[in-house]
C-alpha positions in Angstrom: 0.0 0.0 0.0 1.2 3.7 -1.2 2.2 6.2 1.7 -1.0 9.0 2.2 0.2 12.3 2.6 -1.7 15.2 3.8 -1.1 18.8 4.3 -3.2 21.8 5.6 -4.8 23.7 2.6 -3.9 27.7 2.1 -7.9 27.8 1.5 -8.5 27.7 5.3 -8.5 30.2 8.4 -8.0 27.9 11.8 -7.9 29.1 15.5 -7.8 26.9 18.7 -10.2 27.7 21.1 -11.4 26.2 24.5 -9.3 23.3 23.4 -10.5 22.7 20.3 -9.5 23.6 16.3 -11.8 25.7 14.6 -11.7 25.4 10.9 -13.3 27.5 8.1 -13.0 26.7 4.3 -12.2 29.5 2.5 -13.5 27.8 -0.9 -17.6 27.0 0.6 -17.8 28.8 3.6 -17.9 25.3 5.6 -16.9 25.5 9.6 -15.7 22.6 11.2 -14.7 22.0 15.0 -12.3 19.1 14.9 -12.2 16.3 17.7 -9.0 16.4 19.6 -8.0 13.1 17.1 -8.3 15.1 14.0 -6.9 18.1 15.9 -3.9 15.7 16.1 -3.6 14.8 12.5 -4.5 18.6 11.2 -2.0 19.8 13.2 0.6 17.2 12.1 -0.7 16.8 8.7 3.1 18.8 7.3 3.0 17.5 3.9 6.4 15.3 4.1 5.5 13.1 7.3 2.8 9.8 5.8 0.1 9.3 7.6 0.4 5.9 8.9 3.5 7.8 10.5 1.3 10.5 12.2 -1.3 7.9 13.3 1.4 5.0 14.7 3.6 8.1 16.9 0.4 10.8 17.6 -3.0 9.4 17.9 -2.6 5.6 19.0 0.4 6.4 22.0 -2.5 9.8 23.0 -5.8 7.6 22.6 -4.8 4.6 23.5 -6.4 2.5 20.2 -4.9 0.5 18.4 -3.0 0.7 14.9 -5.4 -0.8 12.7 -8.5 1.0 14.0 -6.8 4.3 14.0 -5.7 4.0 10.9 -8.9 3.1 9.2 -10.3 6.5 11.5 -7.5 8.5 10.7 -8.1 7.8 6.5 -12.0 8.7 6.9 -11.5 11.9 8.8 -8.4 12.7 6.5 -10.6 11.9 3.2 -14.0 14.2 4.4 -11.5 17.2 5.6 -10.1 17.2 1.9 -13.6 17.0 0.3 -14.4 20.3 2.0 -10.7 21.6 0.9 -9.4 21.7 4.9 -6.9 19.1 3.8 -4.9 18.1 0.7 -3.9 14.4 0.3 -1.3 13.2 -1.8 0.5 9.6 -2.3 3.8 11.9 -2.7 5.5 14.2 0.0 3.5 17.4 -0.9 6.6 20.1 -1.3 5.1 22.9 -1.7 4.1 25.5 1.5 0.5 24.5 1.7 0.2 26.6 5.5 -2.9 28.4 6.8 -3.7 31.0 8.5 -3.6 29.5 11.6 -3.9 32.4 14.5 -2.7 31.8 18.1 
């Protein structure tokens, strides 16, 4: 199976808040509040790092869940964030500077 890359889109404005990642698509408008799981992945999701990577060192050692499931979770939330443009996915390490605005 091919390495799954992902990377934050430009098309986004993100803030944490009360613990939590707030996401708006720049491209429909959409808002999302990400779980602290995809919070994890989002924030990791760096365009060179696969994401069988980010799930095996970040969610399964924080959530205590095992590889397989976590992977399988990881892939759906990954897929519906990049529907709405949130994410980008790639099967190559994605070079260019794909960053949003993310505001302290």
């Amino acid at each position: 199976m091919k390495p799954v890359y992902v990377a934050t889109s430009k098309a986004i404005a993100a803030r944490m808040l009360g613990g939590e990642m707030m996401v708006m698509s720049v491209r429909d408008s959409t808002f999302f509040t990400l779980n602290e799981v995809a919070t994890v992945i989002w924030r990791a999701a760096d365009g060179r790092t696969p994401l069988a990577e980010i799930v095996a060192q970040s969610v399964c050692p924080q959530f205590d869940v095992d590889l397989e499931t976590a992977q399988r979770d990881a892939e759906d939330v990954v897929q519906r964030l990049a529907e709405h443009g949130i994410l980008v996915i790639s099967d190559q390490p994605i070079t260019s500077s794909p960053e949003c605005s993310e505001t302290p």
